[in-house]
N, C-alpha and C positions, 0 to 999 in steps of 0.2 A: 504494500500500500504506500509507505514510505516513497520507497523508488519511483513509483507513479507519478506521485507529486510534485518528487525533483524534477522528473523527465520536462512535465508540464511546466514549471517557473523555469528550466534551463531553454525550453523551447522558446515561451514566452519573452525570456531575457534576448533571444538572441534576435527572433524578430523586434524587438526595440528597439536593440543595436544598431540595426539596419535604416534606421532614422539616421545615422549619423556619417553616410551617404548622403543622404535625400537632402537634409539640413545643411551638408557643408562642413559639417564638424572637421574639427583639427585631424592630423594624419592619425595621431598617438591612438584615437579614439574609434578610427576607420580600422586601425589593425586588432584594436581588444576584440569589436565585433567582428573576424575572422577568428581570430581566437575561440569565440565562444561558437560558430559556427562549427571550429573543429572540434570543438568538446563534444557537442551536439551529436557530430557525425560518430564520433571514437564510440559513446555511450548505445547508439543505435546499431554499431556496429560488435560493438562486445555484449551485448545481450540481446540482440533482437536477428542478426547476420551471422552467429558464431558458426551454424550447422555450414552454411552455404558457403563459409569462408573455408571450410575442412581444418577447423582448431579444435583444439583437445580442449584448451583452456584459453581464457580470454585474456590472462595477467601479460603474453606480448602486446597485446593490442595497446592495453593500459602503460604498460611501458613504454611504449614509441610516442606514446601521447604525452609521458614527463618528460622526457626530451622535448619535445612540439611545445608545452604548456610553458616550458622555464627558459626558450629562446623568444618565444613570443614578449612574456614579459621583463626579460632584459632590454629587449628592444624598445619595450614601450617604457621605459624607467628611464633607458638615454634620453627620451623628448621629453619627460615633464621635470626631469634631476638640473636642478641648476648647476649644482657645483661640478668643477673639469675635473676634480678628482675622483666624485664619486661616478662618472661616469667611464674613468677609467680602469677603476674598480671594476664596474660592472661588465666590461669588455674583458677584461682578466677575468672574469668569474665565468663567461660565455664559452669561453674558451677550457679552463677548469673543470667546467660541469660536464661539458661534453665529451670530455678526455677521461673523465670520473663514470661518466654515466654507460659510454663504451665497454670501460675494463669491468665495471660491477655486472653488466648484464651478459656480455660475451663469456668474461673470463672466471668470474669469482661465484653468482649464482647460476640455479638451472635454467634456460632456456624460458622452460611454465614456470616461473617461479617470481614473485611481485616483487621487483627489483624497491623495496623501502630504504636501502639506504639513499639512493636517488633521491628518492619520495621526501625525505626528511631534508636531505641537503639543499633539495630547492624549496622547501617551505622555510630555512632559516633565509637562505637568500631574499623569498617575496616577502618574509615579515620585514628585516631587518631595510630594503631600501623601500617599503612601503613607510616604515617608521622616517626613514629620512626623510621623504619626501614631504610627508605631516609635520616634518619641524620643519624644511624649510617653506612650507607654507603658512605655518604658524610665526614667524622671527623675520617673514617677508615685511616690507614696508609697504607692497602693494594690497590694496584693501582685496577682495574676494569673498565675494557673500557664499558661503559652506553651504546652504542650501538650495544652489540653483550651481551648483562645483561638482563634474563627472567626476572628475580627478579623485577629488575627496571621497567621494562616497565609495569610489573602486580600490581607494586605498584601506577605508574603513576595512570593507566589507573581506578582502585580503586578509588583513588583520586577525581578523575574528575567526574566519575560518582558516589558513593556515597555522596560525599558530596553538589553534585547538587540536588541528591533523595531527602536528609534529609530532605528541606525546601519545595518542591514538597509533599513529605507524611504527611505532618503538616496540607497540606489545603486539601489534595484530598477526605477525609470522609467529610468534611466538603460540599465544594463545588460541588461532587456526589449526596448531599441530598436536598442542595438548587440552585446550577446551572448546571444543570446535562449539558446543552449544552455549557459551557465552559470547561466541565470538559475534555471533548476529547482534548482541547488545553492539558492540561495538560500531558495526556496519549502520545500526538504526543511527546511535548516535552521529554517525560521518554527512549519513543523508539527511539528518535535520540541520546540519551543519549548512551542507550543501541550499537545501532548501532556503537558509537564512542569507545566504552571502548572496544566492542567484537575485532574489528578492529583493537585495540593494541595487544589485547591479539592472535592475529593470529603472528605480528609481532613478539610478545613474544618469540613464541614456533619455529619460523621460522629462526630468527637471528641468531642462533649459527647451523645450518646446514651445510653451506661451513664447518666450521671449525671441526665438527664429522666425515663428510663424509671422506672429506682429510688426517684424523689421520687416519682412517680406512682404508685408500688406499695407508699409508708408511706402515701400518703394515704386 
């Protein structure tokens, strides 16, 4: 039931997105909604496509997707990161993740097997320059009303949900192999998670609507 609902506010989220084509939005903001486009497709593809794909298990599908999830948003961190060091940072970490994410999944786990140290290495990454990003919009001099602010709210909502995952993916190998029937708490808990971040991220893309529409109708 959970899952259902995610699917729905992840669908919903993404068609939102898609406003920010139509509107003109900034680039940063054209590439998240591809992002969520590929979320979209990864999730309908590892449980809805699994048969038709000839997979045993879907934890490759999901893996290729934390690769795809944590280049998407380095990329999107270099356009809204002011400072030239954190975004050189972030180009070193692009680079590290992927070199990280390679040997963990080729060489150190199984093939079917949910590459989590991946998992956790780029939820310290999207916390850690999601928090930058909220101070330096916090210690900006430039005003910025937070609730008409994509930025902000994709940062929030990052927040909340990745750094809830981190300590959730540290036990979930664990506890899949010796409490496989608490493990579904876990999983429920991930997808409410999910459920709450997609659910900003609708707000995200919807907030500054009034304010497109009505430049577009003095023009």
């Amino acid at each position: 039931m959970l899952y259902n609902i995610y699917i729905i506010i992840l669908a919903i989220s993404f068609l939102s997105s898609l406003l920010s084509f139509r509107l003109d939005y900034p680039f940063h903001l054209k590439l998240f909604s591809i992002l969520l486009g590929l979320t979209l497709l990864t999730e309908i593809c590892a449980n809805y496509l699994l048969k038709w794909l000839h997979l045993e298990s879907n934890y490759p599908i999901y893996n290729v997707y934390i690769l795809i999830q944590n280049c998407f948003y380095a990329v999107y961190f270099v356009f809204i990161i002011s400072s030239s060091t954190s975004k050189k940072v972030i180009i070193f970490f692009l680079i590290l993740f992927s070199a990280f994410w390679m040997a963990t999944t080729f060489f150190i786990l199984d093939a079917n097997a949910w590459n989590s140290y991946a998992t956790m290495f780029g939820d310290i990454f999207i916390v850690y320059f999601s928090v930058v990003y909220l101070y330096e919009l916090f210690v900006s001099e430039k005003l910025v009303k937070l609730h008409i602010s994509p930025e902000f709210w994709i940062a929030i909502a990052s927040v909340i949900y990745f750094s809830s995952e981190l300590p959730l993916t540290g036990m979930l190998n664990y506890m899949a192999k010796n409490y496989p029937a608490q493990t579904l708490i876990l999983y429920n808990i991930l997808q409410l998670l999910n459920i709450i971040m997609y659910s900003i991220f609708i707000y995200a893309f919807l907030c500054r609507v009034k304010i497109h529409t009505s430049k577009y109708r003095l023009q």
